[in-house]
Backbone as numpy.savetxt, mean C-alpha at the origin, in Angstrom:
# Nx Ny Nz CAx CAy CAz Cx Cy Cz
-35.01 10.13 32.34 -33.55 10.25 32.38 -33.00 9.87 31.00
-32.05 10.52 30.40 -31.71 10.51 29.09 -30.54 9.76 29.04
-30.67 8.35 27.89 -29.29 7.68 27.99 -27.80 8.48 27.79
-26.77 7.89 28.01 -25.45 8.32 27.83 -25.22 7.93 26.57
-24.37 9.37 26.14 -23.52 8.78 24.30 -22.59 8.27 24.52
-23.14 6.91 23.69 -22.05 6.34 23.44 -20.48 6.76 22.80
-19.09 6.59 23.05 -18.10 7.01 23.05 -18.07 6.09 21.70
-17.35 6.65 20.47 -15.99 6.17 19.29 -15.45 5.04 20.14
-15.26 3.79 19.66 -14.00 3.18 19.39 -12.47 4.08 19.64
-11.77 3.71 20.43 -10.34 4.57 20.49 -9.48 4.32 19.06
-10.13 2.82 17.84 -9.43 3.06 16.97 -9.92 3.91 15.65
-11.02 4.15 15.95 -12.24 4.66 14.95 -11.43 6.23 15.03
-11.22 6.97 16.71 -10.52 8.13 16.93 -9.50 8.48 16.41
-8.37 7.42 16.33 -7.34 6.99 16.07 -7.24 7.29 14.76
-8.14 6.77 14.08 -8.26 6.76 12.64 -8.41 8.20 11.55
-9.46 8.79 12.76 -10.16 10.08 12.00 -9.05 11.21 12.09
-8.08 10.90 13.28 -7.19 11.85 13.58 -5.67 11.83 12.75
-5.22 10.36 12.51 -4.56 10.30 11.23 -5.02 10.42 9.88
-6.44 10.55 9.82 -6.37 10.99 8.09 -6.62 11.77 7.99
-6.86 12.73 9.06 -6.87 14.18 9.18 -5.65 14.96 8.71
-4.79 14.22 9.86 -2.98 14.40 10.07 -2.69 14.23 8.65
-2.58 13.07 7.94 -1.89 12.64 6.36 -2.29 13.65 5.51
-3.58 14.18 5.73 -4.38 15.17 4.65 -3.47 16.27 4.58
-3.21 16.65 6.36 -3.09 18.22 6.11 -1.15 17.75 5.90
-0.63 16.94 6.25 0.80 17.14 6.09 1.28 16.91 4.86
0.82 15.89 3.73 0.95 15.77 3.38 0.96 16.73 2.07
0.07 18.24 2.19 -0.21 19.39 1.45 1.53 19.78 1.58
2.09 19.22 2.61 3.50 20.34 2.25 4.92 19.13 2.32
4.31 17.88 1.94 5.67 17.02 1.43 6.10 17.32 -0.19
7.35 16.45 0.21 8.02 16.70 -0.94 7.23 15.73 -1.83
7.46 15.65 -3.40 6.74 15.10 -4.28 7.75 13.73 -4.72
7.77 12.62 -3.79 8.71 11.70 -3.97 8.25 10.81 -3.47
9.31 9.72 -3.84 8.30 8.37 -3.50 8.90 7.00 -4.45
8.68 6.00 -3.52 8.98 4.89 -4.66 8.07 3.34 -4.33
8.32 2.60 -5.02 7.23 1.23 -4.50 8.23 -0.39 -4.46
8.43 0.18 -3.39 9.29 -1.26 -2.88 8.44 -2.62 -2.32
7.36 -2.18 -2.11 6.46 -3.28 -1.20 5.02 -3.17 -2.02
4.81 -3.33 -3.39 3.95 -3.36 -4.45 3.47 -5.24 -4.45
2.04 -5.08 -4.27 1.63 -6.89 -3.95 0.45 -6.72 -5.12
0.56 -8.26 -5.63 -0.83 -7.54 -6.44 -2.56 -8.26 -5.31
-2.89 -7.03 -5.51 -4.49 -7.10 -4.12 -5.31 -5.77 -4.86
-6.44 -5.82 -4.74 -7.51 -4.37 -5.12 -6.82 -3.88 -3.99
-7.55 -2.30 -4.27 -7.26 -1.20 -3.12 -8.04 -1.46 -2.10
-9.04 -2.27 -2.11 -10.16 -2.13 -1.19 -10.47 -3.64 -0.83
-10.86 -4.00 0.13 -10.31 -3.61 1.83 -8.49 -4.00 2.05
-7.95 -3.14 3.02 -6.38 -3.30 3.19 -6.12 -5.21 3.72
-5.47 -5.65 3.19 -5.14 -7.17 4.30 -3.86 -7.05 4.25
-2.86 -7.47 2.78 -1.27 -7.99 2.53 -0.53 -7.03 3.31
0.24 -7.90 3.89 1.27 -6.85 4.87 2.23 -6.40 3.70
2.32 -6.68 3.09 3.29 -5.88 1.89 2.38 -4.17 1.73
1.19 -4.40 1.63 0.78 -2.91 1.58 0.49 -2.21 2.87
0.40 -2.82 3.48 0.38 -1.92 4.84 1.44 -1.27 4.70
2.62 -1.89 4.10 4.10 -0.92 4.27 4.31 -0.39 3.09
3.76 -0.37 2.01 3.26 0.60 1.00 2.54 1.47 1.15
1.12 1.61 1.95 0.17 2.28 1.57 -0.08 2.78 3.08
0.43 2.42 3.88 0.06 2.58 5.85 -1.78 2.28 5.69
-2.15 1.50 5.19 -3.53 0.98 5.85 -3.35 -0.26 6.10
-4.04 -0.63 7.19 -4.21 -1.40 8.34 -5.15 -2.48 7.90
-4.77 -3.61 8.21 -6.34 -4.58 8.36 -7.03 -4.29 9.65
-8.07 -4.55 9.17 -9.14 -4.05 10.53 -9.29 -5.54 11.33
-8.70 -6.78 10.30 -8.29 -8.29 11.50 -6.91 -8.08 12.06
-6.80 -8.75 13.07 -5.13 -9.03 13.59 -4.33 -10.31 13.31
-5.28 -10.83 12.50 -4.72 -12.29 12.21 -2.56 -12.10 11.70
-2.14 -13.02 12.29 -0.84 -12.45 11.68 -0.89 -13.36 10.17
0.11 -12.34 9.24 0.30 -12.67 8.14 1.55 -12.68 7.43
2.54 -13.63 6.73 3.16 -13.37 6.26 3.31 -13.45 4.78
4.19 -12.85 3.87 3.92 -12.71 2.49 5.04 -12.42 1.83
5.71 -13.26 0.17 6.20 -12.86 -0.43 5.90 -12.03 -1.95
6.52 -11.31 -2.45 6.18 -10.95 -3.71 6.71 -10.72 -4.38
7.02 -10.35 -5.57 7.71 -10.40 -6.96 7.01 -9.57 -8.08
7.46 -7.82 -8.33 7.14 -7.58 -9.35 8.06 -7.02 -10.52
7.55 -7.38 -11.60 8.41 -7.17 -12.86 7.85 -5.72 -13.56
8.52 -4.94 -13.30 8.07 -3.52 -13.60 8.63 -2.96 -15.21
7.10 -3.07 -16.38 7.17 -2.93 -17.62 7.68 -3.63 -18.48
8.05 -4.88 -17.79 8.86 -6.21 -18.64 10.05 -6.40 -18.53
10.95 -5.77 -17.44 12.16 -5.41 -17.62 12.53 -6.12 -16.76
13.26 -6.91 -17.34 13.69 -8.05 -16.12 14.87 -7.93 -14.98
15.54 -6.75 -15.63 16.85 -5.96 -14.73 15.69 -5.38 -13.49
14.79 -4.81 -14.24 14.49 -3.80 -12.90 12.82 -4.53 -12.19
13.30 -5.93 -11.80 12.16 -6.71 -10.93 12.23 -6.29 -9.34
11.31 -6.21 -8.73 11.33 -6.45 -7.56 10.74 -7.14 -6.20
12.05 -7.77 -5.38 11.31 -8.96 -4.42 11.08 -8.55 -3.42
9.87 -9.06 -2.45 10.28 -8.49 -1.21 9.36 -9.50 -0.41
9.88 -9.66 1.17 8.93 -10.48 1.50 8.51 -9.32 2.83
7.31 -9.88 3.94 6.82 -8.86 4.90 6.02 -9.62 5.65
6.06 -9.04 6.79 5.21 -9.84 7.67 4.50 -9.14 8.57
3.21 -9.37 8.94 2.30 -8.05 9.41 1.60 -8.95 11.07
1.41 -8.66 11.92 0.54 -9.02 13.00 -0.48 -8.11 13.95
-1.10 -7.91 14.69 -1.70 -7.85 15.46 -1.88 -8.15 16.67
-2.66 -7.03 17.90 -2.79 -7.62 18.90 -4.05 -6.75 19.34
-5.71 -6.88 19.66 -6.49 -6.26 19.86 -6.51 -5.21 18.98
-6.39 -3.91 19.06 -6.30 -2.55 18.23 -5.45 -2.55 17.52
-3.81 -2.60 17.96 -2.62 -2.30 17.70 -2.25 -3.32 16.10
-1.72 -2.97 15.81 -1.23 -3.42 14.19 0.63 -2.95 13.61
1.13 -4.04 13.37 2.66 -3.42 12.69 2.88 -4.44 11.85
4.23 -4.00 10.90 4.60 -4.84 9.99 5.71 -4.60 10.01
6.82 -5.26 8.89 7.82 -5.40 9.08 8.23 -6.31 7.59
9.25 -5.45 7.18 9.83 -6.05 5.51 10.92 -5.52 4.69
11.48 -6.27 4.27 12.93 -6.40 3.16 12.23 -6.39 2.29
13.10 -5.47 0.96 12.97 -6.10 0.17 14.00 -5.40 -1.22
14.43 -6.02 -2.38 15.86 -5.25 -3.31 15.03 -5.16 -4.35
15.28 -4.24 -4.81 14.82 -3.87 -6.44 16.07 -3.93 -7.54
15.82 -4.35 -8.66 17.20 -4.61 -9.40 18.29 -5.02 -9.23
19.28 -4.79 -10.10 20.71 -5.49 -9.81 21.36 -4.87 -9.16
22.73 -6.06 -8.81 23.92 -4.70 -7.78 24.62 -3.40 -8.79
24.84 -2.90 -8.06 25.38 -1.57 -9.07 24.03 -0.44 -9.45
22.67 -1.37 -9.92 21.67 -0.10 -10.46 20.80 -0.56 -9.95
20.47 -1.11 -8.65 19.43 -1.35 -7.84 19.69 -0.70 -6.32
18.41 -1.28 -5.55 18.56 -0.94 -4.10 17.60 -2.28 -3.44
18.17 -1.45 -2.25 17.51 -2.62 -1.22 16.55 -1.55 -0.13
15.65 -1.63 0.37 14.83 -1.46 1.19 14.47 -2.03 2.50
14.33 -1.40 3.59 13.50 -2.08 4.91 12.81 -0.81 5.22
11.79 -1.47 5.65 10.11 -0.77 6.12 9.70 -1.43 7.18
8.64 -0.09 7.91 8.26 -0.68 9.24 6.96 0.07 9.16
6.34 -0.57 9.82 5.01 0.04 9.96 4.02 -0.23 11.17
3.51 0.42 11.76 2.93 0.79 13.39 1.91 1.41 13.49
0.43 0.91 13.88 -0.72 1.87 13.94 -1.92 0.90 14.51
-2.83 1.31 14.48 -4.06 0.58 14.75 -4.99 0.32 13.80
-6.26 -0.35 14.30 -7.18 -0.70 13.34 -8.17 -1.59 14.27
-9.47 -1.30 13.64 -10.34 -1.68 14.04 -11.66 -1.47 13.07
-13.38 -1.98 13.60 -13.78 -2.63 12.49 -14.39 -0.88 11.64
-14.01 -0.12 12.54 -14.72 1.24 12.10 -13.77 2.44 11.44
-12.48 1.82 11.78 -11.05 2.41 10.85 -9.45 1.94 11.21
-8.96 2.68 10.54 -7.51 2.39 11.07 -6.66 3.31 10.48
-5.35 3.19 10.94 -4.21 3.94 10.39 -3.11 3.51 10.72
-1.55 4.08 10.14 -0.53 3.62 10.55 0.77 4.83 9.94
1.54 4.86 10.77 2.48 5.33 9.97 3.74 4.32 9.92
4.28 4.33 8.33 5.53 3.71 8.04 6.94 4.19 7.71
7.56 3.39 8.14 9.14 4.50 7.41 9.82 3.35 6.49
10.66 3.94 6.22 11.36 2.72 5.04 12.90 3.33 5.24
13.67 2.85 5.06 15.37 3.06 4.63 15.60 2.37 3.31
16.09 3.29 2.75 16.87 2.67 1.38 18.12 2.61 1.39
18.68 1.88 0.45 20.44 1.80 -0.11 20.68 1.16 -1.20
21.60 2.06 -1.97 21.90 1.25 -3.46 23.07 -0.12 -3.08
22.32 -1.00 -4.30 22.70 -2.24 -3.91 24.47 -1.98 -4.57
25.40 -1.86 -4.06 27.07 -1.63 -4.21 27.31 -3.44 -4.62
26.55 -3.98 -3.40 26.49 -5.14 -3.24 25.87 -6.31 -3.60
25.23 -7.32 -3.98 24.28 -8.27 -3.91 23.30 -8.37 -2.97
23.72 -8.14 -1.34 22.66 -7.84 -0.84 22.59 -6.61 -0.65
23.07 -6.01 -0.67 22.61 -4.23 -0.34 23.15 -3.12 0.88
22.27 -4.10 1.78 22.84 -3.82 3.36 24.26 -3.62 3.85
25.20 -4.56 3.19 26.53 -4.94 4.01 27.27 -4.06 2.85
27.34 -3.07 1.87 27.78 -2.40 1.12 28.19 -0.82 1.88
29.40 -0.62 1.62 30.01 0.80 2.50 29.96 1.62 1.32
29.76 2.99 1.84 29.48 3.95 0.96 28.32 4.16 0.03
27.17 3.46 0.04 26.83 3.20 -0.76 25.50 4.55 -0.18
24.65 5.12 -1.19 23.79 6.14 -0.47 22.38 5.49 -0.03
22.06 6.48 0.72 20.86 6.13 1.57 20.16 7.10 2.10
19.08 6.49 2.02 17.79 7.54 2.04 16.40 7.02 2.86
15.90 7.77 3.58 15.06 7.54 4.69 13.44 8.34 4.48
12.35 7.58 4.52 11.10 8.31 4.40 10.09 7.94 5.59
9.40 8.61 5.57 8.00 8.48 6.85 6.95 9.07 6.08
5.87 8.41 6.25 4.56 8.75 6.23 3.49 7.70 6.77
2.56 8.03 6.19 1.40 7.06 6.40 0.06 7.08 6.16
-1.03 6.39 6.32 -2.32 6.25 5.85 -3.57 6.26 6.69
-4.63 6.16 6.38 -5.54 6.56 7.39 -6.78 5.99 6.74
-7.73 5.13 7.08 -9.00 4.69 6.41 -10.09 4.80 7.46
-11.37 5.28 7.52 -12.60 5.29 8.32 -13.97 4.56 7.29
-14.89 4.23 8.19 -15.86 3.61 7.73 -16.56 5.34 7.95
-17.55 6.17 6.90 -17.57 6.93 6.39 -19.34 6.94 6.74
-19.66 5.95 6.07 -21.67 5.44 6.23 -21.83 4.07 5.64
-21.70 3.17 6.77 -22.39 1.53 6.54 -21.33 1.55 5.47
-21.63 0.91 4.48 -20.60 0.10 3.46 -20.06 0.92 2.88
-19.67 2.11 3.33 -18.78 3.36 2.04 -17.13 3.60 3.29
-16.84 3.41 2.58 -15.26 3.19 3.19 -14.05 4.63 2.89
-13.68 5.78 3.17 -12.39 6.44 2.90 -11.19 6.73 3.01
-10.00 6.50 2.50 -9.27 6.47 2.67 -8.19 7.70 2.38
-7.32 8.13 2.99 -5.83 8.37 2.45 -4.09 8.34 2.37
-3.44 8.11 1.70 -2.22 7.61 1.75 -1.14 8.52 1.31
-0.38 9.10 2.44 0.83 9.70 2.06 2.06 9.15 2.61
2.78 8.50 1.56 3.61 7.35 1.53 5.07 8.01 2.43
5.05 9.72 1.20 6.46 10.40 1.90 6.17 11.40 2.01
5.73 11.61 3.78 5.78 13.31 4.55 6.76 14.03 4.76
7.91 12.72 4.93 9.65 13.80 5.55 10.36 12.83 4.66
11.23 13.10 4.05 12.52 12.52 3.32 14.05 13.05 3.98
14.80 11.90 3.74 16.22 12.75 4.30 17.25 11.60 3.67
18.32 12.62 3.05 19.45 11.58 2.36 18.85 11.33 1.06
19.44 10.64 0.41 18.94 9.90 -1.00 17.53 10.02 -1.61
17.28 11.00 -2.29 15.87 11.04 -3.22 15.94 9.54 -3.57
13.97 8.89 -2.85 13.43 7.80 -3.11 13.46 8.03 -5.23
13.26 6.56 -5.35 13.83 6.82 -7.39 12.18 6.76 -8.18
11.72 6.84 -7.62 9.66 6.77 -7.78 9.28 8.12 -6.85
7.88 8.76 -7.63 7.22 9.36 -7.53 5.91 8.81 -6.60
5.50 9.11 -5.38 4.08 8.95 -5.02 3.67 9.87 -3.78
2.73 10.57 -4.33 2.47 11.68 -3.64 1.01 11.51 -2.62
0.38 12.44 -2.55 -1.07 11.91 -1.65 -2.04 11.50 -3.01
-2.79 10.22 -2.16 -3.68 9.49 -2.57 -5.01 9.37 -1.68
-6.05 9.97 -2.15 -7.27 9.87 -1.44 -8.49 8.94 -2.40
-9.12 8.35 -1.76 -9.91 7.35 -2.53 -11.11 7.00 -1.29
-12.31 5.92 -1.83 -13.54 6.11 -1.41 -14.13 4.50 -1.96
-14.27 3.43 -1.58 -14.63 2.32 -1.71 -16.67 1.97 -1.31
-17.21 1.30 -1.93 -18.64 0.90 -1.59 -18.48 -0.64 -1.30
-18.08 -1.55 0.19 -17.40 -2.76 0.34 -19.34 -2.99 0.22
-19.93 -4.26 -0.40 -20.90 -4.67 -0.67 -20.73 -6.04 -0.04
-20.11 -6.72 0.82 -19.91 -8.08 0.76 -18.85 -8.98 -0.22
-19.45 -9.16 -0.92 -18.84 -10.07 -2.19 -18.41 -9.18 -3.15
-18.64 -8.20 -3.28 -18.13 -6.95 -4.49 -17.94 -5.73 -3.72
-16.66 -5.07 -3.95 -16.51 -3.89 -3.69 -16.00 -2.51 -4.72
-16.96 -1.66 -5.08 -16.20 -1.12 -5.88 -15.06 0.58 -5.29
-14.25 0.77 -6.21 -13.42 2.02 -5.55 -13.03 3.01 -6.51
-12.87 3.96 -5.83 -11.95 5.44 -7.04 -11.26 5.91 -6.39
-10.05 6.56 -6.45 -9.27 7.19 -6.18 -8.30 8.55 -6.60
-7.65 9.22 -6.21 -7.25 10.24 -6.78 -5.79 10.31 -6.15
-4.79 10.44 -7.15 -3.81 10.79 -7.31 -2.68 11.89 -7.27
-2.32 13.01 -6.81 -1.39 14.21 -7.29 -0.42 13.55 -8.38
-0.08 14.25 -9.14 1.08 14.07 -10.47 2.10 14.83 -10.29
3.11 14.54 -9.87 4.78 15.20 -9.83 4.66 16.31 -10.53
4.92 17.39 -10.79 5.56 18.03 -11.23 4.36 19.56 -11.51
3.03 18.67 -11.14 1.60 20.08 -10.98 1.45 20.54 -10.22
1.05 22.07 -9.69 0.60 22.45 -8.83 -0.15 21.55 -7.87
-0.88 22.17 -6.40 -1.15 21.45 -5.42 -2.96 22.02 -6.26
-3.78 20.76 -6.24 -4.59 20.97 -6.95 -5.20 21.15 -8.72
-4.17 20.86 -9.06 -3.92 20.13 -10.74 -4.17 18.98 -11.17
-3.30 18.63 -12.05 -3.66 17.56 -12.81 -3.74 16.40 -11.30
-4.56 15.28 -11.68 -4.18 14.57 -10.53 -4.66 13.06 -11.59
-3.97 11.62 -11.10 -4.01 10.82 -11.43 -5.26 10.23 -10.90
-6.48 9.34 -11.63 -7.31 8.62 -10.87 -7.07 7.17 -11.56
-7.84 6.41 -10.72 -8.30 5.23 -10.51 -9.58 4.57 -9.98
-10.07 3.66 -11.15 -11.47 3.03 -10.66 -11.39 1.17 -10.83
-11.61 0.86 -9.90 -11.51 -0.79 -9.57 -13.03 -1.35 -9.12
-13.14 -3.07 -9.72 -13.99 -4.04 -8.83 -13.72 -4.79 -8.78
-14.14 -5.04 -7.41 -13.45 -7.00 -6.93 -14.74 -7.74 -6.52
-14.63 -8.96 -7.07 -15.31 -9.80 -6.77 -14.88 -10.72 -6.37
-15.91 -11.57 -5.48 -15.20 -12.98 -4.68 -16.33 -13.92 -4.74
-15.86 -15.53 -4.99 -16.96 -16.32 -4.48 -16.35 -17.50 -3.68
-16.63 -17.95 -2.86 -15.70 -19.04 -2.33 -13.88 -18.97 -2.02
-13.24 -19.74 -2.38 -12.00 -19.11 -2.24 -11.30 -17.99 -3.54
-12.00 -17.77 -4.51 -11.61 -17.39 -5.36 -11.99 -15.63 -5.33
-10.70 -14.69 -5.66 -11.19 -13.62 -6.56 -10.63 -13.16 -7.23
-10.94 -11.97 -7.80 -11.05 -11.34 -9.15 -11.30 -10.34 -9.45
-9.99 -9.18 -9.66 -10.46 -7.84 -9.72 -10.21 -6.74 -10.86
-10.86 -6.32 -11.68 -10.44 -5.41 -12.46 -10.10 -3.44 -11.79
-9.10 -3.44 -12.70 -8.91 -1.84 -12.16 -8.24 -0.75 -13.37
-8.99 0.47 -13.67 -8.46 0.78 -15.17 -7.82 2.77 -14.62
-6.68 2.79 -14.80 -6.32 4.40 -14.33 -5.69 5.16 -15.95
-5.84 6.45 -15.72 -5.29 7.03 -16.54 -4.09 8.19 -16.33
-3.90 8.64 -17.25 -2.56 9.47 -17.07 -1.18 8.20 -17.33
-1.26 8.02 -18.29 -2.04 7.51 -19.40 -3.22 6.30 -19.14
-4.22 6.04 -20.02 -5.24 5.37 -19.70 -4.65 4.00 -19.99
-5.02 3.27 -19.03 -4.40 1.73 -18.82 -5.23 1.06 -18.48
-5.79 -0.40 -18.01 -5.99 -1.14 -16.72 -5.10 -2.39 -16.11
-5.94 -3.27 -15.57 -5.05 -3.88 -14.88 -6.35 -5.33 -14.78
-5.69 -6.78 -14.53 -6.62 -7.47 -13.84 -5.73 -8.15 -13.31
-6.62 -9.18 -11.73 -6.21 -10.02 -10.72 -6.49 -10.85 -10.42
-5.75 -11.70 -10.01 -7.02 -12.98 -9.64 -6.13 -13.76 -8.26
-7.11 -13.80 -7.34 -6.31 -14.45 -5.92 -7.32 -16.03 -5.62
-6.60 -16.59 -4.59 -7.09 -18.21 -4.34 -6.90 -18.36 -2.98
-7.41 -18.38 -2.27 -7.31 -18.75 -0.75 -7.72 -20.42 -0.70
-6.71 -21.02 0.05 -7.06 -22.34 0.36 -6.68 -22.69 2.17
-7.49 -22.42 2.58 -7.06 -22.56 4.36 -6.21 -21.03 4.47
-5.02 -21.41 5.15 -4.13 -20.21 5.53 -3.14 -19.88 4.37
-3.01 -20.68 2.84 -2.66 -20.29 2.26 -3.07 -19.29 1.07
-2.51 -18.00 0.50 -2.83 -17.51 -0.74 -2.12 -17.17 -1.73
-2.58 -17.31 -2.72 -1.64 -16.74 -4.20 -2.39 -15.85 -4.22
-1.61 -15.18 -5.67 -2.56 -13.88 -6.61 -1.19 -13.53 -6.84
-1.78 -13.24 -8.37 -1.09 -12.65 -9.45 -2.10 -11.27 -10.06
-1.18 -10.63 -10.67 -1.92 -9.30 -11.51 -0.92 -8.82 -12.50
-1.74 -8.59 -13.86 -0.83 -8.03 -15.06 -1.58 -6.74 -15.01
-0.88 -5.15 -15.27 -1.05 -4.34 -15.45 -0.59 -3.72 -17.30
-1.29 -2.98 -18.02 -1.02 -3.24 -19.34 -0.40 -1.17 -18.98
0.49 -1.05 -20.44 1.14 0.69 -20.14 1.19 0.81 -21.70
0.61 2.19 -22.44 0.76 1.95 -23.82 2.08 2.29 -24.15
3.11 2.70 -23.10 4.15 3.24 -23.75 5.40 1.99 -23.31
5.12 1.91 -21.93 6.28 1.10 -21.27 6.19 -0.27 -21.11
5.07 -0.94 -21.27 4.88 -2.22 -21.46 4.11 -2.91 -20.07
4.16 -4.20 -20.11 3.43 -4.65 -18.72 4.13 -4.78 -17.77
2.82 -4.29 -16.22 3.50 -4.62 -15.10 3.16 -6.13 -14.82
3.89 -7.10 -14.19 3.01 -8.66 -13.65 3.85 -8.61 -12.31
2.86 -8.90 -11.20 2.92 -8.79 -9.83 2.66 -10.40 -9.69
2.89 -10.89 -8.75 2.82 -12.32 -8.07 3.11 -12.44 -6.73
2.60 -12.79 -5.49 3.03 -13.13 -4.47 2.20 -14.48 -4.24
2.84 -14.54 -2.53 2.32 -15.85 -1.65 2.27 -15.62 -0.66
1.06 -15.93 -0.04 0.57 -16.07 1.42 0.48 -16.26 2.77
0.71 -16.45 4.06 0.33 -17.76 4.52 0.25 -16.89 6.10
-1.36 -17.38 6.09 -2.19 -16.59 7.22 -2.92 -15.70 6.90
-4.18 -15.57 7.92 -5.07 -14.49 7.32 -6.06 -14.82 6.11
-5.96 -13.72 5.24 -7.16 -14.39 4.40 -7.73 -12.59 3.54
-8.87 -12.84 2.67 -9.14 -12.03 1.90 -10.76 -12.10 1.87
């Protein structure tokens, strides 16, 4: 008598069927996009709930997590941005939830994002939406007239063979109201998680090329020993890199990351922790 096959994980299903979904929808979004919920973390493996609502990948733990962050985009101290987020779990299921303002009143905005999906140890996915509004105001929100703009998409990661990991991320499938003020289109990428080192590449679309053109990449490694890590990551279009370094102590974490630009100057990312882990 011949055993029974074993059935997928319902989040492993879950998974293969949203990065299926992101792949093919994302061939006919608009080419827009912006980064309100930017943490500095490698691409590989997903944890900070700040990127879950950036990037719709999922931690494959449910530990809940909350997190602030702070990035200074090219040195420009007008155009920093804060945001804090908070991500949980329950068995499969996974969401997040986050504020956050970019720049000043008058030439900034404010943001809220949500994000909803599963995850588990063989994949995950999620889709997120975000609302924007220019800050009229100091805080943003309580400002009349001010425009606003709404996006959906999301991400999709599967375990591929033993330690090779794939991913993809389409941030904005539907837009409506207010063109997001950033560019980010589909992102597909491919990680080797080794334990203590993981390395990754990724691929990019570039605004303004055909579907199948120029495309932006990226290659990263992270290393960890104890509470400490440490990750380099170098992309081009134009050729740049970046390094990181995070600290886990119990339920708390830092990490910071400077990104170098030959034209526009540095990015420096910083957040804080508390729950969960890396």
């Amino acid at each position: 008598m011949s055993p029974r096959p074993v059935a997928p994980p319902p989040a492993f299903l879950l998974a293969l069927a949203l990065l299926t979904g992101v792949a093919m929808l994302a061939a006919l979004a608009a080419l827009v996009g912006a980064q309100d919920f930017a943490a500095p973390a490698p691409a590989w493996p997903p944890g900070p709930p700040c990127l879950l609502l950036e990037r719709g990948l999922p931690s494959a733990t449910p530990t809940p997590v909350l997190e602030g962050a702070a990035t200074r985009w090219h040195g420009l101290a007008a155009l920093t941005t804060r945001a804090a987020a908070g991500a949980l779990g329950w068995r499969a299921l996974r969401a997040g939830v986050g504020l956050s303002q970019t720049g000043e009143p008058d030439v900034g905005w404010s943001a809220l994002a949500l994000a909803v999906g599963a995850a588990g140890r063989g994949g995950g996915g999620s889709l997120r939406a975000v609302a924007r509004r220019d800050r009229t105001s100091p805080f943003g929100f309580d400002a009349r007239g001010a425009d606003v703009g709404v996006e959906i998409g999301g991400g999709a990661w599967i375990e591929a063979a033993g330690a090779l990991h794939v991913w993809a991320s389409a941030p904005q499938m539907w837009t409506r109201g207010a063109a997001p003020p950033l560019t980010r289109p589909l992102e597909v990428g491919g990680a080797l998680d080794l334990g203590g080192v993981a390395l990754w590449l990724s691929r990019a679309a570039v605004a303004g090329y055909p579907r199948g053109g120029r495309g932006e990449h990226a290659a990263g490694l992270a290393t960890s020993a104890g509470p400490l890590g440490v990750w380099l990551v170098a992309r081009d279009q134009p050729l740049r890199g970046g390094l990181g370094v995070a600290a886990q102590a119990r339920v708390l974490r830092v990490a910071a990351e400077v990104e170098s630009h030959p034209v526009l100057g540095e990015t420096a990312r910083m957040s804080l922790g508390l729950g969960g882990g890396r």
